[in-house]
C-alpha positions as CSV (number, residue, x, y, z in Angstrom):
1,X,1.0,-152.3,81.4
2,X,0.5,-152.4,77.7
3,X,1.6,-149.1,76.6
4,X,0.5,-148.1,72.8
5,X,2.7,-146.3,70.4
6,X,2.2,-142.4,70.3
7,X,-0.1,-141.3,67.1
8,X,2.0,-138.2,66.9
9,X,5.2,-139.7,66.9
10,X,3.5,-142.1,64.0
11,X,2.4,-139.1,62.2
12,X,5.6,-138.1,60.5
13,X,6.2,-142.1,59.5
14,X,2.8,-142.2,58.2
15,X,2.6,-139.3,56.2
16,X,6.6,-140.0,54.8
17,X,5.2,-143.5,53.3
18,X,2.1,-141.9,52.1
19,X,4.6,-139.2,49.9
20,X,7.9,-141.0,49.0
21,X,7.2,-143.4,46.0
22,X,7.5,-147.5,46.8
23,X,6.7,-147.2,50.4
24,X,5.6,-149.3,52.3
25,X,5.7,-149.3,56.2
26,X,3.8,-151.0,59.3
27,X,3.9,-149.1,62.5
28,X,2.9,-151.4,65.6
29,X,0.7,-151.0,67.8
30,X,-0.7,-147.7,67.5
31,X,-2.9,-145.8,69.6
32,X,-6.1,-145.0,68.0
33,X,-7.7,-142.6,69.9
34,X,-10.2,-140.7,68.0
35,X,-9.3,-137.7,69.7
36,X,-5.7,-137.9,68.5
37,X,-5.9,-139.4,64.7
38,X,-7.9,-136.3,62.8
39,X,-4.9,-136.6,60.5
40,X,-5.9,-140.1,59.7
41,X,-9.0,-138.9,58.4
42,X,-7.7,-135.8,56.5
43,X,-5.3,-138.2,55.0
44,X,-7.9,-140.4,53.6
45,X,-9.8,-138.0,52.4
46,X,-6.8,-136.9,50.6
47,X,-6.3,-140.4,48.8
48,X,-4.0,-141.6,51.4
49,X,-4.0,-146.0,51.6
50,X,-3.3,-146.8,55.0
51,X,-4.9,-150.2,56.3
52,X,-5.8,-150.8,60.1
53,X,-5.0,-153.9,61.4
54,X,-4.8,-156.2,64.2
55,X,-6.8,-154.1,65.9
56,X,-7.3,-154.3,69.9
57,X,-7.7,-152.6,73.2
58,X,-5.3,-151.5,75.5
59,X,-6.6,-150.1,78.7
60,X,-9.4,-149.1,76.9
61,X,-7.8,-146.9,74.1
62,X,-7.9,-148.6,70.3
63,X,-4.8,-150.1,68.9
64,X,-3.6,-151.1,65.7
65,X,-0.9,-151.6,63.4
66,X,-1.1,-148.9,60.6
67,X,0.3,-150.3,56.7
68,X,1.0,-147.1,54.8
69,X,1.8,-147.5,51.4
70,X,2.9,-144.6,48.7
71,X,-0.3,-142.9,47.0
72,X,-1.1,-140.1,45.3
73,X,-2.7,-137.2,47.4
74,X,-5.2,-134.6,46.3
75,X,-6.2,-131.4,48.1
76,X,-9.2,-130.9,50.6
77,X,-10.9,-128.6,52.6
78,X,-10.0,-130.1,55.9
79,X,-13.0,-130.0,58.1
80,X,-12.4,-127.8,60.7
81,X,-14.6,-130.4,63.1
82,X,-11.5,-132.4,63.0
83,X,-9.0,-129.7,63.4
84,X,-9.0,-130.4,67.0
85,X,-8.1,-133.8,67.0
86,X,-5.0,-133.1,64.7
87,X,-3.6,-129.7,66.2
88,X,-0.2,-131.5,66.7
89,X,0.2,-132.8,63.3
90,X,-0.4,-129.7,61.3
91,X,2.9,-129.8,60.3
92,X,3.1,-132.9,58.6
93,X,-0.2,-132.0,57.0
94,X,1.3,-129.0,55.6
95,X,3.8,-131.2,54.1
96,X,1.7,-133.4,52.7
97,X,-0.7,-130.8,51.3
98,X,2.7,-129.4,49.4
99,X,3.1,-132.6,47.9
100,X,-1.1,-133.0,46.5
101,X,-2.3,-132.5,43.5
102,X,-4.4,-129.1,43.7
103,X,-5.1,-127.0,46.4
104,X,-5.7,-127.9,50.3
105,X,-7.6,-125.2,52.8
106,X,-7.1,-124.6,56.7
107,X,-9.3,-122.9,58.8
108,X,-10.0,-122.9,62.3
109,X,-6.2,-123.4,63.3
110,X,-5.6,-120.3,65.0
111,X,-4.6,-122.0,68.0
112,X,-1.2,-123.2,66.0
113,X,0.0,-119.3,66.1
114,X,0.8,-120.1,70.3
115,X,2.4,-123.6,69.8
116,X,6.3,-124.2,70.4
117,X,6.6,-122.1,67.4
118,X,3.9,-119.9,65.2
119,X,3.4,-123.3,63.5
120,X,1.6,-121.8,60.5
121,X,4.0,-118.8,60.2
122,X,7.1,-120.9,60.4
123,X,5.9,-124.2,58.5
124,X,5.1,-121.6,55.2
125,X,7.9,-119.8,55.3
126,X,10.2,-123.3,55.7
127,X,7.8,-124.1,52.5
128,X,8.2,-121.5,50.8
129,X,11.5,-122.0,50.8
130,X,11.6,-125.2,48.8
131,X,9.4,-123.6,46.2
132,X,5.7,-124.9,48.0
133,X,3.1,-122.1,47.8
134,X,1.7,-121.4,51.1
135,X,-0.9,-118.3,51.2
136,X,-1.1,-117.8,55.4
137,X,-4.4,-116.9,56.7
138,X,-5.1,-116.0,60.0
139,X,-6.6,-119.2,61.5
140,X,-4.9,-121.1,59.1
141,X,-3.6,-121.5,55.1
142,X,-4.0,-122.5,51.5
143,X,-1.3,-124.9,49.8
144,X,-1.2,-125.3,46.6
145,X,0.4,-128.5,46.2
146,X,3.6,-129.0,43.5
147,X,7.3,-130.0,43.0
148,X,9.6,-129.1,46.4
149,X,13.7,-128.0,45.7
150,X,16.1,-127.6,47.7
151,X,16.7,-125.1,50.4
152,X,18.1,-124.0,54.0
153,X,14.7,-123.9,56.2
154,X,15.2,-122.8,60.1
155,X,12.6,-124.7,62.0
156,X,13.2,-122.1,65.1
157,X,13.1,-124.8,67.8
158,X,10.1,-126.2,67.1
159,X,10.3,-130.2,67.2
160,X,7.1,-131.1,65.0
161,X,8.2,-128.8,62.5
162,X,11.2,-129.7,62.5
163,X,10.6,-133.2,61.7
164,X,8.4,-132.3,59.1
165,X,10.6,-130.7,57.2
166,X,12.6,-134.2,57.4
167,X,9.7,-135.4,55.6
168,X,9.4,-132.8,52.5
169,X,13.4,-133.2,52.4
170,X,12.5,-137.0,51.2
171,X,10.6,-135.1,48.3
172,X,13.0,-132.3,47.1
173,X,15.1,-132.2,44.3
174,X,18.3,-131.2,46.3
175,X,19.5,-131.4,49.5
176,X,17.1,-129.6,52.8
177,X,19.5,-128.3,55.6
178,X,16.8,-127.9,58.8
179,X,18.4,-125.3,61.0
180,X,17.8,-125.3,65.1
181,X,16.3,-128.9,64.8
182,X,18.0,-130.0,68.5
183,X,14.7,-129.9,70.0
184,X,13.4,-133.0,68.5
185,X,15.0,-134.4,71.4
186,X,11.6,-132.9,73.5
187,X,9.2,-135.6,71.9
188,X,11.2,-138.3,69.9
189,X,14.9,-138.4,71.0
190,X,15.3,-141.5,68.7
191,X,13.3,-140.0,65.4
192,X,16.6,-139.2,63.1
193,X,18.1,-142.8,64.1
194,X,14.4,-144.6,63.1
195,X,13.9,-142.1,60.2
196,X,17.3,-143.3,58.9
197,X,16.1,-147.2,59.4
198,X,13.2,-146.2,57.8
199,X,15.0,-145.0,54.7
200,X,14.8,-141.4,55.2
201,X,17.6,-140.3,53.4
């Protein structure tokens, strides 16, 4: 059984490339299912280059290897039809949004107040911390993108946002201590060991 690579675990890999200057990464594999890869689309519409190819099928889900290279990003109202197929990878979008040009809009997120954490509660705040400003809405939040310091965030045991914050650390201007991070072991016991290969520093 052919068994393709989780598009949430990919997430935090695609949008690091995407941020850190001189990236360039291929993730194998990937499982394409348009049901999971809203990011993909907020991304691009966001200036994101990341290439699709050799694309197949794997008991009937879409596969491909995903070539992200670095590029600037600019802010969007994400389309809340999507929101659904990204719920998981708001994090990363957050981060990503903090690192745009101008200013990106969430709404219809509500349901990311009753994930592992308040995802949009905790995520600001971690930003916030590193200088991002995050206005919080109730289904949602506006992110005016700029330059990230350094900081002590506190992910409060939630894995996704704890490897998010992994990911704005690559584009601070000091050193990012993520506090209560030992859940990442829930989704991707391996992440710090591949995000080290990977250059994450």
């Amino acid at each position: 059984i052919a068994v393709p690579a989780d598009f949430s675990s990919a997430a935090f890999f695609i949008v690091a490339a995407t941020l850190v200057p001189g990236s360039e990464l291929r993730l194998r594999a990937v499982g394409l299912n348009p049901r999971r890869t809203g990011l993909l689309l907020a991304l691009r519409a966001m200036g994101a280059d990341i290439r699709e190819e050799n694309q197949s099928q794997h008991g009937g889900e879409s596969v491909a290897d995903l070539v992200v290279r670095h590029a600037p990003l600019h802010g969007i109202e994400v389309p809340e039809s999507i929101v659904p197929d990204m719920i998981d990878e708001f994090p990363a979008l957050f981060v990503a949004a903090a690192c745009a040009e101008g200013t990106t809009v969430v709404r219809g997120a509500a349901e990311l107040r009753v994930k592992e954490s308040d995802r949009i509660a905790v995520t600001a705040a971690a930003l916030q911390a590193l200088g991002a400003r995050v206005r919080e809405t109730p289904d949602g939040a506006v992110i005016d993108g700029g330059p990230l310091h350094g900081g002590t965030v506190d992910s409060h045991g939630d894995h996704r946002v704890a490897m998010s914050l992994a990911i704005a650390a690559q584009r601070a201007s000091g050193e990012v201590r993520i506090g209560d991070c030992a859940n990442v072991a829930t989704s991707f016991p391996g992440f710090d060991a591949l995000a080290r290969s990977a250059g994450f520093g």
